[in-house]
N, C-alpha and C positions, 0 to 999 in steps of 0.2 A: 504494500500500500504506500501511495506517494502521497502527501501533502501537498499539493498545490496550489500555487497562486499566481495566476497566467495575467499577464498587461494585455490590453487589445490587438485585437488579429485572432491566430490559430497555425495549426501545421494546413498544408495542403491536401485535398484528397489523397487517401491512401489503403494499405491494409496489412495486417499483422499474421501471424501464424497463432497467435494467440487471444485469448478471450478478453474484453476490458471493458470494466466499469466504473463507470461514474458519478460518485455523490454528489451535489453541487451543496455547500455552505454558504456561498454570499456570491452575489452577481446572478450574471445571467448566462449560460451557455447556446447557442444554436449549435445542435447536433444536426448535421444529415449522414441519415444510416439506410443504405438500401433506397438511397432515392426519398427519403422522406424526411422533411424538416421539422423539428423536435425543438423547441423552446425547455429548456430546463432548468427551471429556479432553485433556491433554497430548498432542502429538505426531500428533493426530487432527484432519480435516480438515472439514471439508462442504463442499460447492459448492449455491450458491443458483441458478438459475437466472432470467434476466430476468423480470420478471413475475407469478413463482411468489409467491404470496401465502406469507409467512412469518413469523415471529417468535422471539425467545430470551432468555432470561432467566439469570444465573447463579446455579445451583444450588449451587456451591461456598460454603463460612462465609467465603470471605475473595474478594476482589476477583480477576474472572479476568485475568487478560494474554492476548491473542491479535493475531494479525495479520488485519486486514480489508482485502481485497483487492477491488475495483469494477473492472470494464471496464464501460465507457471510465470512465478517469480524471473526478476533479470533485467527489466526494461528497464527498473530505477537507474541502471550504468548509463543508459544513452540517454536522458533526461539530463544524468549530472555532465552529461557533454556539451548538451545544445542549449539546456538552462543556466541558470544565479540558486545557485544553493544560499538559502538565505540565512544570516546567522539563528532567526527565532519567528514563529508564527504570527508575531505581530508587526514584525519588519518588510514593509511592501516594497514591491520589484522594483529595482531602476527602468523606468521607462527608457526601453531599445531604441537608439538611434537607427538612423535606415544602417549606417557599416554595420554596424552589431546586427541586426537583424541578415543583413546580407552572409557575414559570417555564419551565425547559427543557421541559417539556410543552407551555406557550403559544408559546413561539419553534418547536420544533417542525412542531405544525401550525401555524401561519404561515406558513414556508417550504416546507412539504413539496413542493405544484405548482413551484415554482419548481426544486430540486431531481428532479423528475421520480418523486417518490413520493407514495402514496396509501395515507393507513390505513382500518382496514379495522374491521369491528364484530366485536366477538368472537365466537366460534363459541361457541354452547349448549352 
């Protein structure tokens, strides 16, 4: 289980070998999973399925907090690559300049095979 606390944006469409869910604590998430756009607040859940091509972005004005959950364990490694491990839960993200975000985009896909994910082109 990861703690998270994501700045506005999202990763790009993609898909995992693995299952992943998501609790949302504060903000807002748009999920789409399978073609289908999911608003997900506080207290509200999704389950990703292995495979399933998906993506989200938060739609909240200020950075969401949520819990990401992967079986099997492992993804927390490529998170501490592309994210700001924060010293404490209550210390919110530096807002990514576009180089930082261009960065975390290049390490990214870099590692994604290696992680056992695969992005994916955007849907029309």
């Amino acid at each position: 289980m990861i703690d998270m606390f994501v700045p506005a944006g999202g990763p790009p469409p993609h898909r995992h070998d693995f299952e992943e869910i998501f609790h949302v604590l504060e903000g807002e998430l748009e999920v789409t999973f399978r073609d289908e756009l999911h608003h997900v607040g506080p207290g509200q859940t999704v389950n990703i399925a292995a495979n399933a091509p998906h993506g989200f972005r938060v739609a909240s004005g200020t950075p969401a907090r949520f819990l990401c959950i992967c079986l099997p364990a492992g993804q927390e490694e490529y998170f501490k690559l592309v994210g700001e491990v924060l010293p404490g839960r209550a210390t919110p993200p530096t807002p990514p300049t576009p180089e930082v975000m261009a960065e975390r985009r290049r390490i990214m896909l870099a590692n994604a095979a290696r992680f056992h994910s695969e992005f994916l082109p955007p849907r029309a």
